[in-house]
C-alpha positions in Angstrom: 36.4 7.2 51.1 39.5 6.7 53.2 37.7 4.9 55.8 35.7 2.7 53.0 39.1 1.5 51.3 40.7 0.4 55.5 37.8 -1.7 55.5 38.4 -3.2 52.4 41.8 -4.3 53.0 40.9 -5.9 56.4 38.7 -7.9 54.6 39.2 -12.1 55.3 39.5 -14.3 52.4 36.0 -14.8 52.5 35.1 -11.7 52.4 37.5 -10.5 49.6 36.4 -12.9 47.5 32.6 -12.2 48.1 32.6 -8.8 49.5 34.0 -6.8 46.5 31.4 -7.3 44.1 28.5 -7.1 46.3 30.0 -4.0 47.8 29.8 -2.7 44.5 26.1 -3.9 44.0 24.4 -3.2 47.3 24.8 -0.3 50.0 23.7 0.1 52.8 23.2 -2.9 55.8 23.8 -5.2 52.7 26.7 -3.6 52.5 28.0 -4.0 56.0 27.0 -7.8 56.1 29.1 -8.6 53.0 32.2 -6.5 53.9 32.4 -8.9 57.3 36.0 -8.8 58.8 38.3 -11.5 61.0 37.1 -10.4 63.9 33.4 -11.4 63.2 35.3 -14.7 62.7 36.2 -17.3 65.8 38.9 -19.2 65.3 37.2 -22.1 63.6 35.6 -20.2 60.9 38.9 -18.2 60.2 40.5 -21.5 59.9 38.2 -23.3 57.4 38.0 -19.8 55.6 41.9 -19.8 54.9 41.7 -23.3 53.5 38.9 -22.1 51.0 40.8 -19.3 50.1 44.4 -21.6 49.6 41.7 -24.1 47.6 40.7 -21.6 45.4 44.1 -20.0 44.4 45.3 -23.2 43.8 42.3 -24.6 41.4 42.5 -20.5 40.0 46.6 -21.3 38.7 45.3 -24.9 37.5 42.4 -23.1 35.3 40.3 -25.7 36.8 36.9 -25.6 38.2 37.3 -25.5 42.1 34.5 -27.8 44.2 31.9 -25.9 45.7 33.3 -26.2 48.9 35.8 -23.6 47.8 33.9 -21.5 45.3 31.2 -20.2 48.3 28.9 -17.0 47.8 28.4 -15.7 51.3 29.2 -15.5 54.4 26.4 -17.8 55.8 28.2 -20.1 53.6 31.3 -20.3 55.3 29.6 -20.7 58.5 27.5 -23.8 57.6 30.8 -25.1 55.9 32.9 -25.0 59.5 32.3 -28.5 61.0 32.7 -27.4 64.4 29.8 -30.2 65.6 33.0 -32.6 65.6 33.3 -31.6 69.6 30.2 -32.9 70.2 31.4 -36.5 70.5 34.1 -35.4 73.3 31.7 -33.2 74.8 29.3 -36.1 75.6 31.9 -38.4 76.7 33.7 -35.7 79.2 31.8 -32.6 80.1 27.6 -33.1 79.7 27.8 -35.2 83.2 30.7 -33.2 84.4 33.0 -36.3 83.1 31.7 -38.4 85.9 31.2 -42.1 84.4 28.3 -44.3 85.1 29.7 -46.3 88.4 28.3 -50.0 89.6 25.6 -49.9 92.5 27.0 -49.2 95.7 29.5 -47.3 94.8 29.9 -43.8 93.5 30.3 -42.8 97.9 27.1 -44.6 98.2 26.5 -45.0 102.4 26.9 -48.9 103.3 23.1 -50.8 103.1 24.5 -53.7 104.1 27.0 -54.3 106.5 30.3 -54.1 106.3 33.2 -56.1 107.9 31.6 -59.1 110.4 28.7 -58.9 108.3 28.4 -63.1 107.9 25.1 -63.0 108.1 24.8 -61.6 104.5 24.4 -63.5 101.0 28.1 -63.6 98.8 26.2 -63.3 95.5 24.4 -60.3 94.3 22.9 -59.3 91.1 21.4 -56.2 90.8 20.7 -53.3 87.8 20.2 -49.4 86.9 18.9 -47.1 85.1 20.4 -44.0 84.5 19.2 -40.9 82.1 20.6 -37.3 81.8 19.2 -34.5 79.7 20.1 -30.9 79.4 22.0 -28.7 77.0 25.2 -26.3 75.8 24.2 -23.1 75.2 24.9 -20.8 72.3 27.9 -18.9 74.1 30.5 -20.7 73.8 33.0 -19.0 71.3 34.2 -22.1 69.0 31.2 -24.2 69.6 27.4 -24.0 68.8 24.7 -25.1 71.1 22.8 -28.2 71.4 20.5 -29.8 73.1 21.5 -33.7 74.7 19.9 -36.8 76.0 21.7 -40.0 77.5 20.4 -43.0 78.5 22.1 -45.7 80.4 21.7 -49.2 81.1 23.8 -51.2 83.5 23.5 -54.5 85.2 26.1 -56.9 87.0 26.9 -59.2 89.8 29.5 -59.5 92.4 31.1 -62.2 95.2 31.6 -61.6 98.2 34.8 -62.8 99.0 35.1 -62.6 102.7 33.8 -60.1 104.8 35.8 -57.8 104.0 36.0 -57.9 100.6 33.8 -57.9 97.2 34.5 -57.9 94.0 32.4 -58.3 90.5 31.7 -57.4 86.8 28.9 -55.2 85.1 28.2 -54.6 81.6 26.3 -51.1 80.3 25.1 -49.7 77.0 24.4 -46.2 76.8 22.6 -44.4 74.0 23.7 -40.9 73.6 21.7 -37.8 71.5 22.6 -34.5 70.4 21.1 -31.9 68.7 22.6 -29.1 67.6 20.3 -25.8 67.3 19.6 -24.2 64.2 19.0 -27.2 62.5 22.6 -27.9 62.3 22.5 -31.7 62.6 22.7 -34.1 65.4 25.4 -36.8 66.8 23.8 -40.2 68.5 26.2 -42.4 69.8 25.7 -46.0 71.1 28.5 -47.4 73.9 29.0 -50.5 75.0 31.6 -50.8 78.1 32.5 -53.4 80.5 33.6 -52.8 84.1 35.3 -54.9 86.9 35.0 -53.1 90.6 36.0 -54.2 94.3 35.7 -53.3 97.2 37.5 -53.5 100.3 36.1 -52.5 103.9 39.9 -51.8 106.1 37.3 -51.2 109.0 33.1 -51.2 109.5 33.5 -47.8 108.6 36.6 -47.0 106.2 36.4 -48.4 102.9 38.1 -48.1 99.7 37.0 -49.2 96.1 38.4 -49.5 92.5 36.5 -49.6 89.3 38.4 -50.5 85.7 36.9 -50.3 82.3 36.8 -50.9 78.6 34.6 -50.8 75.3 34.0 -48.9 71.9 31.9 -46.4 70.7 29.9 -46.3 67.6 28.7 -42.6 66.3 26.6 -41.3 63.7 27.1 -37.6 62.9 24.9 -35.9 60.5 26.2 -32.2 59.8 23.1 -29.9 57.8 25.1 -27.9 55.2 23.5 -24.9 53.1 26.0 -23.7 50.2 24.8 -21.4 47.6 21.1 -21.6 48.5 21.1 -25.6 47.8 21.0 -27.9 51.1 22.6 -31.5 51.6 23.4 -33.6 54.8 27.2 -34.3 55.3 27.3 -37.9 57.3 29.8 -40.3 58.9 29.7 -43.2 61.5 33.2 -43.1 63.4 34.2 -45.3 66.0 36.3 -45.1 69.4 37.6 -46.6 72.0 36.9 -45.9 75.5 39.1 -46.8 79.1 38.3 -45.6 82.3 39.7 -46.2 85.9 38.5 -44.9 89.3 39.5 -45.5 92.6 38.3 -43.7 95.6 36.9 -44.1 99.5 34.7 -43.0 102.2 34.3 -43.1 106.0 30.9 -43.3 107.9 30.0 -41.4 110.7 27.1 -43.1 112.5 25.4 -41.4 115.4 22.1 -43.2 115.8 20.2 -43.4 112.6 21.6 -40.4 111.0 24.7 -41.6 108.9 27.4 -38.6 107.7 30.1 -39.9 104.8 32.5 -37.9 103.1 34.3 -39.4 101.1 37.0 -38.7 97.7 37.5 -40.4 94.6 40.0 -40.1 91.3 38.8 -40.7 87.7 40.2 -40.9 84.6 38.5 -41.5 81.2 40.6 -41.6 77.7 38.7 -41.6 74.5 40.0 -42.4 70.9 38.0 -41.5 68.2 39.5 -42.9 64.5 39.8 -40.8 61.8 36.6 -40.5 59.3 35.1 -39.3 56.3 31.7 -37.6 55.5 29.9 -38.7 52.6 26.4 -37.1 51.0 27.5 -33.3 50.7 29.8 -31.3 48.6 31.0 -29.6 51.7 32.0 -33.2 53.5 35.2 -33.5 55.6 37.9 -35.8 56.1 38.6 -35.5 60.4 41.8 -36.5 61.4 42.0 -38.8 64.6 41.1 -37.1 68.2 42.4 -38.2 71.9 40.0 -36.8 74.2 41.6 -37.5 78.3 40.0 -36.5 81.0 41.2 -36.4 84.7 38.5 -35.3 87.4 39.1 -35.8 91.8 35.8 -35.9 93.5 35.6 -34.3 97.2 31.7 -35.2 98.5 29.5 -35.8 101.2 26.5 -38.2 102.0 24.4 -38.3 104.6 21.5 -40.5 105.3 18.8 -41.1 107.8 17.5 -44.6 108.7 13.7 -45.2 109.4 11.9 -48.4 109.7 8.6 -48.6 108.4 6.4 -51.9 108.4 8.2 -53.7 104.9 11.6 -52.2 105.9 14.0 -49.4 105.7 13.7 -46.7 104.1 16.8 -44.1 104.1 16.7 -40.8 102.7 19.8 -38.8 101.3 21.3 -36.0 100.5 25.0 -35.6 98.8 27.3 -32.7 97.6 30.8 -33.1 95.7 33.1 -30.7 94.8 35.1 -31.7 90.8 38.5 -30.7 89.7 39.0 -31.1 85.7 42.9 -31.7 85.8 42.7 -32.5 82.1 40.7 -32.5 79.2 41.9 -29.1 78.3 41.5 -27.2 74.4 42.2 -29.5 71.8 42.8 -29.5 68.2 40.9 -31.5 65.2 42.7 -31.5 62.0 40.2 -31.4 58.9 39.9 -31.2 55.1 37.3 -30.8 52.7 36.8 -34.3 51.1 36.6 -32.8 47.4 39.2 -30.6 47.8 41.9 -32.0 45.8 44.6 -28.9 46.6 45.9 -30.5 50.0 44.6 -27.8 51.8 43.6 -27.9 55.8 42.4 -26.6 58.7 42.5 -26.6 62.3 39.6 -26.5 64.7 40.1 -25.8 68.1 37.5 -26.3 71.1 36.3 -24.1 74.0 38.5 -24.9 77.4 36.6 -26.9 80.1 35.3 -25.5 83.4 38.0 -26.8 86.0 35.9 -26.7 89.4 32.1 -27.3 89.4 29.7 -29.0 91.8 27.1 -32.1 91.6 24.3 -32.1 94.4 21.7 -35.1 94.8 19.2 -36.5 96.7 18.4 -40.2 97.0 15.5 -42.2 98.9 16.8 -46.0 98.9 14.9 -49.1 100.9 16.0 -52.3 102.3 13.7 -54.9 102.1 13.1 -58.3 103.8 14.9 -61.4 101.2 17.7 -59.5 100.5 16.7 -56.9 98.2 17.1 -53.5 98.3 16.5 -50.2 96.1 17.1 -46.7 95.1 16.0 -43.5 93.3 18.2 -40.4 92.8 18.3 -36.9 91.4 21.9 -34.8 90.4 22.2 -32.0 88.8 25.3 -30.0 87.9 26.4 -26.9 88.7 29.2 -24.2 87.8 29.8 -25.5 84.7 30.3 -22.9 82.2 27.9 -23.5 79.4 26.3 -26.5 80.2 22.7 -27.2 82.0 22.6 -31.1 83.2 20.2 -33.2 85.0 20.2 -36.7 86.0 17.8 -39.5 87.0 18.9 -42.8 88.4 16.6 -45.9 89.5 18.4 -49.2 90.5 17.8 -52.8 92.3 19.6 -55.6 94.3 19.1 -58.8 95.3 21.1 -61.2 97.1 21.3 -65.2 97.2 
């Protein structure tokens, strides 16, 4: 008995509220379920179950009904209820791609196709386009946020001027639609960007180059959360908005012994999101989010190489690239949240899973150079080290000159 009434009092909220009568009704691994303590909590769930618990004192010393957001039955209930699918906007914004943005074509320590400094030969106008997709997912081991399954797909085009021959600058425009899908059935957030860039570059020597890239545009979500309280199901939904800003600025050298060319090269990049505050509507247990800042600071350390062959209709050059990322930001932050019926003022806090700080990209990329001016790639990168995430992307672009 002595070991039946420690349990008891070690009881969360939750499970005081819940776990008393069915501990009187049931035995056994019934029992044991219903008598869950704080430690089968993560912080999250712990959080959202002290607001139920404030919510229902408070509507219990107004002799009120409470909302069924703080009247739940079980412990399944309290899980559903805990929004923590709310990190799943930064996530895709900062971490699914190792925080790396979309960059224009030729950059991103891309090896020179055509001719740097002394080039006059060349055209000063380009316009050119890519393609870019990623897919992968973020697995179930996280402790304060579930898995889910993702798919991005970008599309950006642009031109730029050749100013001298040393120098090039232009402008590119991308959309990117973005999907998750959390497992379980849990819901899913799509996002839809739309960002515009300006970039130049500036070769100091045929080999040593530098380049910048600066960038603005909003973000438009649509969050579906699937809730299950008390047996009956409902669909909590919202469409927040954001902001989004990101600068880079990096360079490379080439090493050119014959045909083979070797390029390291480094780059700095920083990305801020805003996300404004929302509301769910369609479910008793919606929730009111407070505003979230998601920064993220990453330094790229890489290497290209590439190998020149002519063929018939051109060149084709093959290659191969590793970097090395440092995450100097984007650290554990905190969403403040309320349940939208909840009239007592009460709140919680939900807090997400720190990033991985050093992880790896490797690629390999076949592009051509063909007669008029044009020229083409396709690449493959996939990430690596990452804790929790699984990430692969395609990339297939175009140029032409006049």
């Amino acid at each position: 008995m002595k070991n039946k009434q420690n349990t008891v009092t070690s009881m969360s909220p939750t499970a005081s509220r819940i776990g008393v009568g069915v501990a009187l009704a049931l035995c056994g691994a019934a029992m044991s379920t219903a008598r869950a303590t704080p430690a089968s909590f993560n912080e999250n769930q712990s959080s959202v179950d002290n607001a139920i618990s404030k919510c229902s004192n408070f509507y219990n010393q107004q002799e009120s009904n409470a909302p069924s957001a703080c009247n739940i039955e079980s412990i399944s209930d309290l899980k559903s209820l805990t929004p923590d699918q709310v990190f799943g906007m930064g996530s895709i914004a900062t971490r699914v791609n190792g925080g790396k943005n979309s960059l224009p074509f030729g950059q991103s320590g891309k090896i020179n196709l055509g001719g740097g400094a002394g080039d006059g030969d060349f055209s000063k106008l380009s316009f050119w386009g890519k393609v870019d997709s990623s897919f992968g997912l973020h697995d179930n081991t996280a402790v304060n946020l579930g898995g889910f399954k993702f798919d991005n797909h970008n599309f950006m085009a642009g031109a730029d001027y050749r100013i001298s021959d040393r120098w090039s600058a232009g402008a590119a425009f991308n959309y990117k639609r973005g999907n998750a899908t959390f497992n379980s059935g849990r819901g899913e957030t799509l996002s839809d960007n739309y960002i515009g860039t300006l970039y130049s570059s500036y070769f100091i020597t045929d080999a040593l180059h530098v380049e910048g890239t600066a960038s603005y545009g909003g973000v438009d979500f649509e969050t579906s959360r699937n809730i299950k309280l008390g047996g009956t199901s409902s669909i909590a939904s919202a469409a927040p908005s954001a902001d989004q800003y990101a600068f880079s600025l990096g360079g490379g050298y080439d090493f050119n012994f014959k045909a083979l060319t070797v390029a390291p090269y480094a780059r700095g990049e920083y990305t801020g999101l805003d996300i404004d505050s929302y509301s769910e509507t369609g479910s008793p247990g919606a929730v009111r989010f407070g505003k979230q800042n998601i920064q993220s600071l990453i330094s790229t350390v890489g290497v290209q190489t590439a190998y020149s062959v002519s063929v018939p209709w051109g060149v084709v050059i093959p290659q191969l690239r590793g970097e090395w990322h440092h995450q100097f930001m984007d650290g554990r932050r905190q969403v403040t949240g309320s349940f939208v019926a909840d009239g007592s003022g009460s709140t919680f806090t939900l807090v997400n899973d720190a990033p991985s700080r050093d992880y790896y990209t490797f690629g390999a990329e076949v592009s051509s150079v063909l007669p008029g001016g044009v020229s083409a790639f396709l690449s493959y990168e996939t990430l690596q080290g990452y804790r929790h995430i699984d990430s692969n992307r395609f990339m297939l672009g175009g140029r032409m000159e006049f």
